[in-house]
N, C-alpha and C positions, 0 to 999 in steps of 0.2 A: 479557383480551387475546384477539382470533381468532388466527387461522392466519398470517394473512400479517403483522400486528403482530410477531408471533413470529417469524415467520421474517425477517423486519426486522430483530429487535433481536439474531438469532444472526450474522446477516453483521457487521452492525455492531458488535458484541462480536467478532469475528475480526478488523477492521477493525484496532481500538482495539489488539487486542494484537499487532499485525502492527507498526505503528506504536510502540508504547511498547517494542518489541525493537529499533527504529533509534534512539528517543531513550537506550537502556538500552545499546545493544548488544550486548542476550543473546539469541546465537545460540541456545542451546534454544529462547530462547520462542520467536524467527521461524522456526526447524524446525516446531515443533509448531503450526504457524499453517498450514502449508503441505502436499497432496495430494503423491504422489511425482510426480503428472504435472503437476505446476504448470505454467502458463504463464504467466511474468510479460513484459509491456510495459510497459520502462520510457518516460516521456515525451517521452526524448533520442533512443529509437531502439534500445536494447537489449534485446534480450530473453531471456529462460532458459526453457527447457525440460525442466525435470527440479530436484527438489529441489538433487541434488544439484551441480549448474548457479548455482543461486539461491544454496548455501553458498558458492562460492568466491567468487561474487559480494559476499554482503556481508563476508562476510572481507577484501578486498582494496580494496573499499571501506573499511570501516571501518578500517582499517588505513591510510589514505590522510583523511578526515575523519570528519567528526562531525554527525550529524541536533544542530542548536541548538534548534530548534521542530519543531511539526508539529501543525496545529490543524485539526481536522474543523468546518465553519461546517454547515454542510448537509448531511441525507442522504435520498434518494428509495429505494422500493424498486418494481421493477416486479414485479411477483407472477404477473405469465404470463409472463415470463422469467427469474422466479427471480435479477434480479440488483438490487442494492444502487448506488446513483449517490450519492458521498460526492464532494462538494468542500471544499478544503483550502487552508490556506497553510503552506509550507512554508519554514524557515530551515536554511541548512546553514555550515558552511565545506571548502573543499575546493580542495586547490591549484591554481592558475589559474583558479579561478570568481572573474569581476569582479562577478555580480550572484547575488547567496547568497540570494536571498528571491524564489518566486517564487508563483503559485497554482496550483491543478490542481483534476483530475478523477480519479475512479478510477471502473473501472469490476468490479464483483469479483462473482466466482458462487463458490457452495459444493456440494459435495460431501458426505454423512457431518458432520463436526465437524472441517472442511478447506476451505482454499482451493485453489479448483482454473484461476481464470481473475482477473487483478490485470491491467488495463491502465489505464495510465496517462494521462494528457495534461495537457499545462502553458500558462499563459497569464503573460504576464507582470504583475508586482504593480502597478506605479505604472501609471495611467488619467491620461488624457489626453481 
């Protein structure tokens, strides 16, 4: 494996466990996924700026629904900008959402054995 394989498959491993702490709900693991300066963009328009920003966040979230899926289809890595382009589809339930299934993007850099930059964007599931 070279260098930038590697360094592929380390975003993509933080990816995976950033994600299976919304299907799990374990806030340890999504702390230990995350830089103290995190920036997260979510795909609705929120965003956190500070871990601890990003805890109340899914706290209050998850306390309100529940990640149903979360399936990674594809992941690019750009190696002269150090970030990882993972597309997804996403199931949730959460009160007042009429459409629980939707696809995305993420766009995510790392740090150390940390995410330090998680933006988001969303496109709708059903094509036309």
């Amino acid at each position: 494996m070279n260098a930038t394989e590697a360094m592929k498959e380390k975003h993509l491993e933080l990816l995976e466990r950033y994600i299976r702490s919304w299907l799990t709900r374990d806030i340890v693991m999504f702390l230990g996924t995350l830089g103290e300066n995190i920036d997260i963009r979510e795909c609705y328009g929120a965003s956190y700026s500070s871990r601890s920003e990003a805890e109340k966040w899914f706290r209050v979230w998850n306390e309100r629904g529940k990640v149903t899926s979360w399936v990674i289809n594809d992941s690019y890595f750009d190696s002269d900008r150090g970030v990882l382009i993972a597309t997804w589809e996403f199931c949730h339930e959460y009160p007042g959402v009429d459409v629980p299934r939707f696809d995305g993007v993420t766009l995510l850099s790392v740090e150390g054995e940390r995410i330090v930059t998680l933006h988001e964007y969303e496109t709708k599931h059903e094509r036309y």
